[in-house]
N, C-alpha and C positions, 0 to 999 in steps of 0.2 A: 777730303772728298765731299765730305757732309755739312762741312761747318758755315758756308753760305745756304745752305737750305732752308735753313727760318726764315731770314730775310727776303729769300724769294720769294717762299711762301706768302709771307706778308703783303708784300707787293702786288703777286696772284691775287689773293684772293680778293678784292675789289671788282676787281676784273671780270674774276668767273661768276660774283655775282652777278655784274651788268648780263653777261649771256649768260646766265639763271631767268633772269626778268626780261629775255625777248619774247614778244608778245605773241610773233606768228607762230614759233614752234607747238607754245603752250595751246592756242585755239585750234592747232591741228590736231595737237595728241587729244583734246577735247571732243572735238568731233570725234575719231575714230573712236577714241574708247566709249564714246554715247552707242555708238556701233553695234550691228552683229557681230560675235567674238571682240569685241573691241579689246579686251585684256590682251589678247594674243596677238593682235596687228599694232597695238599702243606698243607693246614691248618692242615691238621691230622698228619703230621709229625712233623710239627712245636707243635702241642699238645702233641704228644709222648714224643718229646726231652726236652720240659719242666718239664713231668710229670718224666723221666727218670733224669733230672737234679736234681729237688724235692729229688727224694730217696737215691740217691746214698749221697747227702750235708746233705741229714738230718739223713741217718744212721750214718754216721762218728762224724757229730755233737753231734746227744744223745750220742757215745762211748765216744765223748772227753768231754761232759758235765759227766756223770759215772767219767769219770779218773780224772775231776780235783775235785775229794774231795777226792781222794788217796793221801798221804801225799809222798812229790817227784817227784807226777806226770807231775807240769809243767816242769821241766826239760826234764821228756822223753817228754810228746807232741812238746816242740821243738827240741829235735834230732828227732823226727818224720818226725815236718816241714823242718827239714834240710835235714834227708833222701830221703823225697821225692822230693824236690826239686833238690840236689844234681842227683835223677835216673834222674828225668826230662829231666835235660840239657844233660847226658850220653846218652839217649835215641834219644835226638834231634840230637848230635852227631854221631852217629848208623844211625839213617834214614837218613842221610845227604851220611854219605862213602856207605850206600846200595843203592842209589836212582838210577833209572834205567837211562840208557846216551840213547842217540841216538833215532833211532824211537819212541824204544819199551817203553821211557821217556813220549812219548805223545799219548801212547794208553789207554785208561781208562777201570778201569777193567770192565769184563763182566757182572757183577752183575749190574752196576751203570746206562749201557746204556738199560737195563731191567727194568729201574725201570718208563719209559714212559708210560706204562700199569700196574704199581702197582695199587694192589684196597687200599681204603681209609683207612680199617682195619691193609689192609698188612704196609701203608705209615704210618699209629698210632705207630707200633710196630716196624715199621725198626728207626722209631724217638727216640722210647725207648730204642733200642739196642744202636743208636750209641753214648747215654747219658750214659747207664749203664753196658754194656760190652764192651768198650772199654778202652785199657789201660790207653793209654794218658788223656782221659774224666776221668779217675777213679784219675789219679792222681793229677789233677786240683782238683776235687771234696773233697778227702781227703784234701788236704788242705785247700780250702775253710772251711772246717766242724771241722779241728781243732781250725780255728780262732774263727768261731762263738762258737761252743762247750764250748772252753775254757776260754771265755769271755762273753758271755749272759746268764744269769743263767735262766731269767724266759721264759714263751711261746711264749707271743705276741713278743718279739722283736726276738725272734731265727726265730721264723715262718715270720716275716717280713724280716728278713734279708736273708733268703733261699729263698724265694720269689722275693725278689729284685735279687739277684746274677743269677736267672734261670731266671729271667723276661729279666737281659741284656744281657746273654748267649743267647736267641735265636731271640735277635735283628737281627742278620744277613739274617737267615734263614727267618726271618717274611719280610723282604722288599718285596724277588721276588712275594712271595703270594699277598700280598701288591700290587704292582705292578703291575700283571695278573689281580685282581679285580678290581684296577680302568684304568688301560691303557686297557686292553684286546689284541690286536692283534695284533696295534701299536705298543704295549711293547717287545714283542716276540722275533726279531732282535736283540735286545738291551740284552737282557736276556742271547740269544745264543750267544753274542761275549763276555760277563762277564763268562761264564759257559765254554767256552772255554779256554782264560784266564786263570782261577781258576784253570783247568785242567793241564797247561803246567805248573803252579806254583806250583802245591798242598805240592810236598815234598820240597819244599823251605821253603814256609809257615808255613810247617808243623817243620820244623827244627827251622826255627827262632822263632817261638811260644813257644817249647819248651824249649830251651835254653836261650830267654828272661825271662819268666815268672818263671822259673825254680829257674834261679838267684834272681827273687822277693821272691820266698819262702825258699831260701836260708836267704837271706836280714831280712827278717823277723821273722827269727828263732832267730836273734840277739837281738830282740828289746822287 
């Protein structure tokens, strides 16, 4: 029941770092936890994006568990992982020729500097969204959920392996909260010059994520 689970693991974990290093989540838990109570609204976002990490890996996974007792099916689940990886890197490629030059490069949209006064509920669910409506997060997620799918047949290791990959997916995000709780104030400066940073870089980031990890799920459509 256990004994593919390193190799999935393996596999994962590429992956969950790509969505460790998405840029928008990070500049969001940034702002809030710069915030009033930011510790306490950081955490709620950080909760959403886990629980939105959860669903999106574990719907794909039970369709790719369904598809491999289809006879032919591993074939298509890897042109799957090769389609998607393939959009991936196409996509990274796209936000790289569209990334804004000049000023308007290091204006951050207006939603994101709004979100200093997000309530706890609102920062739950803006965590959910950018795990489970966003493209790029959807298409890390699909992959991830074919590997495990297609490889762990029973519960406890699929449910431990979707759990791991969303546990390291929102490492990033959990530091600043991290951070705000046991620094508090001190922390603050430190915070604002990483949150800035992350701003001037985001479609960099976001390019090179893509078209790295893209490549892994390309790579591993072969094996």
């Amino acid at each position: 029941m256990w004994s593919p689970f390193g190799h999935v693991l393996a596999e994962l974990f590429p992956l969950a770092v790509g969505v460790a290093l998405s840029s928008t989540p990070l500049i969001a838990v940034l702002v809030i936890a710069l915030g009033r109570r930011g510790g306490v609204r950081g955490a709620a976002l950080v909760e959403g994006r886990f629980l939105g990490i959860v669903v999106v890996v574990g719907a794909f996974a039970a369709a790719s568990e369904l598809l491999a007792d289809v006879r032919g099916s591993e074939a298509a689940l890897h042109l799957a992982t090769a389609v998607i990886g393939v959009g991936m890197m196409t996509l990274g490629v796209v936000t790289w020729v569209r990334r804004p030059r000049g000023a308007v490069a290091g204006t951050p949209p207006r939603w994101l500097t709004s979100l200093a006064r997000v309530s706890a509920p609102n920062a739950f669910g803006l965590g959910f969204a950018l795990s489970a409506a966003n493209l790029k997060e959807l298409a890390f997620g699909a992959g991830a959920g074919i590997v495990i799918g297609s490889t762990l047949t029973e519960a406890p290791p699929t449910i431990a392996a979707v759990a791991l990959y969303a546990a390291i997916g929102c490492v990033t995000v959990s530091v600043p909260v991290v951070a705000v709780a046991v620094g508090g104030e001190r922390i603050r400066p430190a915070l604002d010059r990483v949150r800035a940073a992350v701003e001037r870089s985001s479609r960099t980031i976001t390019c090179v994520v893509l078209v790295l990890f893209g490549a892994v799920l390309v790579g591993n459509s072969f094996l």
